[in-house]
C-alpha positions in Angstrom: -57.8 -25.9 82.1 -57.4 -26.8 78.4 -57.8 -24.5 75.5 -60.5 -25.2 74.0 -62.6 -24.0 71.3 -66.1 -25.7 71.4 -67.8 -23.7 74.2 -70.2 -24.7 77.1 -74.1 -24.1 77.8 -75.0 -24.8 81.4 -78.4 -24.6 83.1 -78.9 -22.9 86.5 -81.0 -24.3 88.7 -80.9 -24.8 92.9 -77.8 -27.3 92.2 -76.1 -24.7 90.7 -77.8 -20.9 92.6 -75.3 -21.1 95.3 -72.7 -18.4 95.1 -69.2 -21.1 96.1 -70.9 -23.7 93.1 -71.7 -21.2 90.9 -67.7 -19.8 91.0 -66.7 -23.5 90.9 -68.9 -23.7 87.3 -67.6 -21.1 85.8 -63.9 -21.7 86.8 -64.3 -25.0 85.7 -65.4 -23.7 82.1 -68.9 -22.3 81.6 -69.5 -20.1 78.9 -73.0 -19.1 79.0 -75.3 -19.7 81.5 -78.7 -20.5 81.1 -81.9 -19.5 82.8 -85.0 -21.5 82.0 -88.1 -19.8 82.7 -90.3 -22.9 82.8 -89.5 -23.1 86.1 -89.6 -20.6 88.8 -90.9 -16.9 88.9 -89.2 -14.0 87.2 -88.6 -12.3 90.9 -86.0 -16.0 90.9 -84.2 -14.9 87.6 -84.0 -11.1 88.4 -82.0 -12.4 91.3 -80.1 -14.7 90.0 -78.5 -13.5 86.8 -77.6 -10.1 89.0 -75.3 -13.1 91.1 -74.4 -14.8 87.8 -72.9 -11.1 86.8 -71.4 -10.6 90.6 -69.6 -14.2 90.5 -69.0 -12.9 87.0 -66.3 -9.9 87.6 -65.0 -11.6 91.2 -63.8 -14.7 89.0 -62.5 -12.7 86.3 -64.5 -15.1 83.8 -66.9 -12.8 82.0 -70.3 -15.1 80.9 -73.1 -14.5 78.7 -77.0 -14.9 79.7 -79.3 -17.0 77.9 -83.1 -16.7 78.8 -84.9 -19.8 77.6 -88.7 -18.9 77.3 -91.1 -21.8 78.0 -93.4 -21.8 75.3 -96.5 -23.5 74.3 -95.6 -26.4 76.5 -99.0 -28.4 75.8 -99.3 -30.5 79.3 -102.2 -33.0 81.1 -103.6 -31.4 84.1 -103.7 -32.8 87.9 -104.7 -36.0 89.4 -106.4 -36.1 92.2 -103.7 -38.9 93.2 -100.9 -37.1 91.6 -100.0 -39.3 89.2 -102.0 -43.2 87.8 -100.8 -46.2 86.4 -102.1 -46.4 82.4 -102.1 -49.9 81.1 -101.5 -51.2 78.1 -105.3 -51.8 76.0 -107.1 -49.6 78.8 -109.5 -46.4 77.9 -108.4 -43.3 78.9 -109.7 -39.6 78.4 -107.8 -36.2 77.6 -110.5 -33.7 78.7 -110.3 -29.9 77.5 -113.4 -28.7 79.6 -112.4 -31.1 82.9 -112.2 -28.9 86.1 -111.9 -31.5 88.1 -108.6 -33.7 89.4 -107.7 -36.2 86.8 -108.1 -40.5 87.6 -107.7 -43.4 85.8 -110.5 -42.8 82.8 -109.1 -39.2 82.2 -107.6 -36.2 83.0 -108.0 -32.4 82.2 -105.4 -30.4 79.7 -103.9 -27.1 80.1 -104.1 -26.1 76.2 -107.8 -26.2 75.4 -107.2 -26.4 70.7 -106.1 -30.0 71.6 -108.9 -32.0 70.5 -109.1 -29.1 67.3 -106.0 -30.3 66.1 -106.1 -34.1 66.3 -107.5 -37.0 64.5 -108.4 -40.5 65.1 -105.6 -42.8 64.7 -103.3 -39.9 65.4 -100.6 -40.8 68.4 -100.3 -38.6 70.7 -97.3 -39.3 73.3 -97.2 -37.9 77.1 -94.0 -37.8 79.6 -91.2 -37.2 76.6 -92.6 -40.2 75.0 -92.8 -43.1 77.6 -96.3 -43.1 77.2 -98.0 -43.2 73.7 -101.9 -43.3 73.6 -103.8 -43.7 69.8 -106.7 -41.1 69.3 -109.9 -43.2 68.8 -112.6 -40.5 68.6 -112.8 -37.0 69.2 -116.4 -35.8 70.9 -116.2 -31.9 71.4 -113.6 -30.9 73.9 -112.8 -35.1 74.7 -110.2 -36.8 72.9 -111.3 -40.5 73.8 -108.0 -42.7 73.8 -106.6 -46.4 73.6 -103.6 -46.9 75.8 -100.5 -48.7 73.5 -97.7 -48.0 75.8 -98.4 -47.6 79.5 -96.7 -46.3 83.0 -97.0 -44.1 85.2 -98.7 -40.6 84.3 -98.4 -37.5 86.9 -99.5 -34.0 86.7 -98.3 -31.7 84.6 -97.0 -34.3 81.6 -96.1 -33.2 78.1 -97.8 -34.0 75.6 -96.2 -34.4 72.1 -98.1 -35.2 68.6 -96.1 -38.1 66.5 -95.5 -36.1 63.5 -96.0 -32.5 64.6 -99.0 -30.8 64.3 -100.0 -28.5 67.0 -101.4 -25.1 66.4 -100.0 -23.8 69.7 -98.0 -20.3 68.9 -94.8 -20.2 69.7 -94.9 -17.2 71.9 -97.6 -16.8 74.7 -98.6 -14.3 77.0 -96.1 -16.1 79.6 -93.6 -16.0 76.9 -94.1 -12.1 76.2 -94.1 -11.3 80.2 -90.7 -13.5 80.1 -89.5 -11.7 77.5 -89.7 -8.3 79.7 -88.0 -9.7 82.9 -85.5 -10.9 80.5 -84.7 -7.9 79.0 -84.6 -6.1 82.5 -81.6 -7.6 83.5 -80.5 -7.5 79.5 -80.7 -11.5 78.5 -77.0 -11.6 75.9 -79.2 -14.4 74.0 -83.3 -15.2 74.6 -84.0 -18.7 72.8 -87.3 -18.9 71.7 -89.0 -22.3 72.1 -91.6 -24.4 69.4 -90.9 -21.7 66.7 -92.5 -23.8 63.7 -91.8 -20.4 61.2 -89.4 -17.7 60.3 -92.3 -15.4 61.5 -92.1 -16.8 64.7 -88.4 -15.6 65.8 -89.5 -12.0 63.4 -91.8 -11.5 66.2 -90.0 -12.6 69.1 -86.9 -10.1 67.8 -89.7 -7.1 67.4 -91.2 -8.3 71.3 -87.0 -8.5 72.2 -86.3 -5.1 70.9 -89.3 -2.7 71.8 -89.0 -4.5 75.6 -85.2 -3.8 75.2 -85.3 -0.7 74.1 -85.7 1.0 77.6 -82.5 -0.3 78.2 -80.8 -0.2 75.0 -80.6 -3.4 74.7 -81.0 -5.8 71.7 -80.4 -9.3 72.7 -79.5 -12.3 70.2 -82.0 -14.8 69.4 -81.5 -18.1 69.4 -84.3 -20.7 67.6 -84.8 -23.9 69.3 -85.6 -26.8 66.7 -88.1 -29.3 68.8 -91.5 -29.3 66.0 -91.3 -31.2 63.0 -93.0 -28.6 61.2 -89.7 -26.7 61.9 -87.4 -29.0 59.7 -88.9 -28.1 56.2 -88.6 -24.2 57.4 -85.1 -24.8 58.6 -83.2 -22.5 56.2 -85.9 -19.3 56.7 -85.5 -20.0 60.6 -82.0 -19.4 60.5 -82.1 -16.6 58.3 -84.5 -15.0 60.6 -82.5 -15.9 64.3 -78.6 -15.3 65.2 -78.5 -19.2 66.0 -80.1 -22.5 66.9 -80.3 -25.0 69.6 -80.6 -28.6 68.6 -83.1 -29.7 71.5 -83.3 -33.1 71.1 -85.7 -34.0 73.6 -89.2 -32.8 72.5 -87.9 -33.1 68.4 -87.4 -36.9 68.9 -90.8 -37.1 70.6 -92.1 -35.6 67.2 -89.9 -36.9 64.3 -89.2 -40.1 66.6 -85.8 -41.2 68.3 -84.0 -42.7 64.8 -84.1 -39.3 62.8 -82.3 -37.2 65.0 -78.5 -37.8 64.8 -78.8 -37.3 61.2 -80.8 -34.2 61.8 -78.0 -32.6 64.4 -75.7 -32.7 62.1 -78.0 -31.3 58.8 -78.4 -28.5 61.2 -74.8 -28.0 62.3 -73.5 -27.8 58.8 -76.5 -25.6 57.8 -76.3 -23.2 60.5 -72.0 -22.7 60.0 -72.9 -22.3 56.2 -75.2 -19.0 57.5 -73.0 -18.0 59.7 -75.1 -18.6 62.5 -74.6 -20.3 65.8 -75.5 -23.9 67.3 -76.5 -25.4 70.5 -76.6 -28.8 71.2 -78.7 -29.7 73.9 -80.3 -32.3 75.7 -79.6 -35.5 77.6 -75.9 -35.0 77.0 -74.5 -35.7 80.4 -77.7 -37.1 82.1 -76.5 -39.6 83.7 -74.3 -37.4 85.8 -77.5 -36.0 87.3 -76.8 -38.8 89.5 -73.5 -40.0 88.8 -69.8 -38.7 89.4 -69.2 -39.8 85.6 -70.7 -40.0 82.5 -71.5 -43.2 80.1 -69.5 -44.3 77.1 -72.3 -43.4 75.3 -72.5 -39.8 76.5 -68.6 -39.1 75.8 -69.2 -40.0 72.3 -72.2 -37.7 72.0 -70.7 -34.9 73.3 -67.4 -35.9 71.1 -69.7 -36.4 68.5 -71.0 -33.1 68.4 -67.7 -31.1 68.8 -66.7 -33.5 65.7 -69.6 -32.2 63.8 -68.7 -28.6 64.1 -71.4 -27.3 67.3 -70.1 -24.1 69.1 -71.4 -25.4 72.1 -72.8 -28.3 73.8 -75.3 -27.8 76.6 -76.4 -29.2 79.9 -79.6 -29.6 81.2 -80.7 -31.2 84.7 -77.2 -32.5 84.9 -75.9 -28.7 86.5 -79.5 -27.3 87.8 -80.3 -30.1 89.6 -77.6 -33.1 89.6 -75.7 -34.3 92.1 -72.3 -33.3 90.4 -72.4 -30.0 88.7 -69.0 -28.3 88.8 -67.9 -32.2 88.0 -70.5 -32.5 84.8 -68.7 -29.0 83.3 -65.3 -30.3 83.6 -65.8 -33.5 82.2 -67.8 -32.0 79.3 -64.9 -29.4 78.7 -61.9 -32.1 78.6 -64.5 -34.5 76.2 -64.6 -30.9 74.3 -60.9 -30.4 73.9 -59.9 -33.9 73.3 -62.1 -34.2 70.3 -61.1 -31.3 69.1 -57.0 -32.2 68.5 -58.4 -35.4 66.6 -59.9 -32.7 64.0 -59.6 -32.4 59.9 -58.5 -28.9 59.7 -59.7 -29.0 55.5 -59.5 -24.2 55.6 -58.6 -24.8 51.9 -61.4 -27.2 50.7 -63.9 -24.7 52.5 -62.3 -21.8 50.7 -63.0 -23.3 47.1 -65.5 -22.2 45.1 -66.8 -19.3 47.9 -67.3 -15.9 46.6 -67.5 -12.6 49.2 -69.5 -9.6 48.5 -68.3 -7.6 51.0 -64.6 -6.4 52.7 -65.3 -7.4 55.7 -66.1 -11.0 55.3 -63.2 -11.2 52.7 -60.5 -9.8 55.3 -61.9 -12.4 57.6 -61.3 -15.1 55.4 -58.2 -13.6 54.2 -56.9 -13.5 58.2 -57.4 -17.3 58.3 -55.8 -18.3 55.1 -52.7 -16.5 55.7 -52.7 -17.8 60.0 -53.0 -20.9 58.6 -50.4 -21.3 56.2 -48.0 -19.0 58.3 -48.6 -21.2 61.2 -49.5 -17.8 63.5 -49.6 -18.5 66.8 -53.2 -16.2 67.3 -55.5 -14.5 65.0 -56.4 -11.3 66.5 -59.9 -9.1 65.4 -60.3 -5.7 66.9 -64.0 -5.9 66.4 -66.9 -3.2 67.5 -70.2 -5.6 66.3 -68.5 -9.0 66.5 -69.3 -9.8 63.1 -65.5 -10.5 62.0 -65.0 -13.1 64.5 -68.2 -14.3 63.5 -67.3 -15.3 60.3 -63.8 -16.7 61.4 -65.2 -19.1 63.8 -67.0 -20.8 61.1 -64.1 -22.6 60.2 -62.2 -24.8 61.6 -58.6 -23.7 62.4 -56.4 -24.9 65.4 -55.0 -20.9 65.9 -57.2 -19.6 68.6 -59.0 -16.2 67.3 -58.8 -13.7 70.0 -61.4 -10.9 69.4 -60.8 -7.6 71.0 -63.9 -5.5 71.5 -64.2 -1.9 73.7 -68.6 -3.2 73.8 -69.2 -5.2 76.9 -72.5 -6.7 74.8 -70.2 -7.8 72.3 -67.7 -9.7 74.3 -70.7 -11.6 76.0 -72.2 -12.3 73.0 -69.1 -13.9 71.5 -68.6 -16.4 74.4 -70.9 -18.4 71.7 -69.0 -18.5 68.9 -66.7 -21.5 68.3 -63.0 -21.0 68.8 -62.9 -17.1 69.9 -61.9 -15.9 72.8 -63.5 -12.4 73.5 -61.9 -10.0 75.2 -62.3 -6.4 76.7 -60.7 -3.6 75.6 -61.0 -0.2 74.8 -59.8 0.8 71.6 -57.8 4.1 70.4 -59.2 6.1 67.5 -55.6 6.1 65.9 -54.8 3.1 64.0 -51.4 2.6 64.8 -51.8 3.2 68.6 -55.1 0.8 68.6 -52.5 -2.1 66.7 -50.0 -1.1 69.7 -52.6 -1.5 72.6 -53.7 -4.9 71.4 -50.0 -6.2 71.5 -49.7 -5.2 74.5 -52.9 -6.8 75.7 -51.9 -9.6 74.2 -48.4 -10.1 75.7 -50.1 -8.9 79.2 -52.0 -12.0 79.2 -49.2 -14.9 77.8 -51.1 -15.1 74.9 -48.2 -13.9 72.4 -44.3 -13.0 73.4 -41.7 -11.5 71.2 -40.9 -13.5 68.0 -44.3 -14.7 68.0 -46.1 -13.9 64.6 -49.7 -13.5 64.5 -52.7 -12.2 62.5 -54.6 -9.1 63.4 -57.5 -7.5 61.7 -59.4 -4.0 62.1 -61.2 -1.4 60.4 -60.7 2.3 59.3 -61.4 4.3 60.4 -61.4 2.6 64.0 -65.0 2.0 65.4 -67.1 1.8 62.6 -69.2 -1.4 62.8 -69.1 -3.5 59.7 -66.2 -1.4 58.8 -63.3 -3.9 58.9 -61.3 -3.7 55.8 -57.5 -4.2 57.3 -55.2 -7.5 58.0 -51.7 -7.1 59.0 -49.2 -9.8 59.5 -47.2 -9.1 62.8 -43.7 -10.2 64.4 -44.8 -9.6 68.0 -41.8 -7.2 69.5 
């Protein structure tokens, strides 16, 4: 396998929830798995990230968990038929009191505000956009609709408003119910779906914690960016998450198809100027859902995003329920490390003009400065929190950042971060032993032999979180 810093996001689903597949994905390079609870009971994820943790230790490849909730998905009901054909010009009804199946005049909906919060001449768009009706009237609980762009409508559709809109919260009593299961089987990440506000991931992290805190447990959030109203609140969002997923998929429905690209990589710069994480997601590899390779135009998205600085790139369908998902992984991880050695490597440039407040962050920076221009063959961080490595794998440098941690919370939680490689070990109290231990970890595992000069930071006195105010230069013996 590669090196390879950009790391990889993959879906579970019944393509992926046998144990032999499962080993095969995370052999072939899987990071973080990901459970989404839009599908399935909680009884199904219980189960299945105890395997992802079995698989886990017998491969040797330790992964983190991500629990996706649902959210506010705002849907059509039923049809009696299953699904109808909508044409272009025809009438058609969204119904908020309809009990009955749905047919061609109209159908019911699951979230009853709808016809609160829309308009005539508002477009509303159904199945992730292929179908886009214009609100004509509004008459209590019916939203009477002209049909612009037609097809076939089945039960259970999305529904998207052009331009954002929706007062659905971004956490409902599914969500909070999620959120418990999750933390039962202590979720490393929980990304939080249609947050339009900083207050919405503030009370998904309070929901997080007091669920968590039978166990102990405090995962990290992660803020997916699919409403419109999101964009303008992007900075408080970040401050108020540990990351965020670019989901392409429902934000192009919103802010349409065009805006996107230039969005991704707004986010991507904003969210490594935080010091936050970022997901890129959706429709990366979809053709590979039913294909043993991927398009043109899918290795240049993926290569696009590595380019652009993501941590990781994501799959969706393409490993839950493709054809090819041990195949999907390893193409994505050899796009991954291919873009990668056609990167600008600028450490200087993003060094000018930045001022630190605290030791911590300045050793950090300090450690890659001084691997760069030494040309160290690793930059080691003997980290209790993570937070050093953190800040290291904000920049781009081709020295891979080893980060040695004695918390088993922290190592999964770094399988995110861009370019570190996070390791387990348990850490001497004595400086000098501690510096001795990691050497020998390190030359253990081929990573550094004798000669080899590397960078290695820590903290005294050892264990302290936040309490990293060391860097040493070291001729591996």
């Amino acid at each position: 396998m590669l090196p390879r810093a950009t790391k990889i996001v993959a879906t579970l689903g019944p393509a992926s929830s046998d144990p032999a597949i499962l080993e095969r994905i995370l052999r072939a390079g899987v990071n973080v798995v990901r459970l989404n609870f839009s599908h399935g009971t909680g009884q199904d994820k219980i189960a299945l990230a105890k395997l992802v943790r079995q698989v886990s230790q017998s491969t040797g490849r330790e992964v983190a968990i991500m629990a996706d909730l649902q959210g506010p998905k705002i849907r059509v009901g039923k049809f009696a038929e299953g699904r109808v054909m909508l044409e272009p010009g025809a009438q058609f009804v969204l119904d908020a009191s309809r009990e009955e199946p749905g047919d061609i005049n109209g159908v019911g909906l699951d979230y009853k505000e709808l016809p609160r919060d829309v308009r005539p001449g508002d477009s509303l768009l159904l199945n992730d956009g292929l179908i886009v009706l214009t609100v004509d009237s509004v008459h209590g609980d019916q939203i009477r609709t002209t049909v612009v762009a037609g097809g076939v409508l089945s039960n259970n559709k999305g529904i998207n408003k052009q331009g954002g809109g929706l007062t659905a919260p971004a956490l409902t009593a599914k969500d909070m119910e999620d959120i418990r299961t999750a933390m039962s089987f202590q979720a490393d990440f929980v990304a939080v779906s249609f947050p339009k506000t900083a207050t919405d991931m503030e009370m998904a992290r309070q929901l997080c914690n007091v669920a968590g805190a039978d166990f102990r447990h405090r995962p990290a959030l992660i803020a997916k960016i699919e409403r419109a109203e999101a964009i303008p609140n992007l900075e408080q969002i970040l401050k108020a998450s540990d990351g965020i997923m670019v989901a392409r998929g429902d934000l192009a429905v919103e802010v349409g198809n065009a805006a996107v690209p230039a969005l991704q990589k707004r986010m991507i710069r904003m969210a490594r100027q935080y010091d936050k994480v970022v997901i890129t997601a959706t429709q990366m590899m979809e053709s590979m859902i039913a294909n043993p390779v991927p398009t043109r135009a899918e290795v240049s998205d993926v290569a696009n995003a590595v380019l652009d600085g993501t941590d990781a790139v994501m799959t969706s369908a393409e490993t839950a329920a493709g054809k090819y998902p041990v195949e999907v992984v390893q193409q994505m991880a050899a796009i991954c490390a291919e873009a990668e050695m056609a990167e600008d490597v600028k450490l200087d440039a993003d060094f000018t003009g930045m001022a630190f407040s605290r030791i911590d962050q300045s050793i950090a920076m300090g450690a890659l400065f001084t691997a760069y221009h030494l040309g160290c063959k690793a930059i080691v961080a003997l980290t209790d929190s993570g937070s050093t490595a953190l800040w290291m794998s904000r920049h781009r440098i081709h020295i891979p950042i080893y980060a040695l941690t004695p918390k088993l919370v922290t190592q999964r939680r770094m399988a995110l971060y861009r370019n570190v490689r996070p390791l387990l070990m348990d850490q001497s109290a004595d400086r000098d032993t501690a510096l001795a231990e990691a050497e020998a970890h390190l030359k253990k595992r081929g990573i550094v032999q004798s000669g080899d000069i590397y960078a290695i930071t820590c903290g005294e006195p050892m264990g302290a979180p936040g309490g990293t105010n060391m860097l040493k230069v070291v001729r591996a013996t």
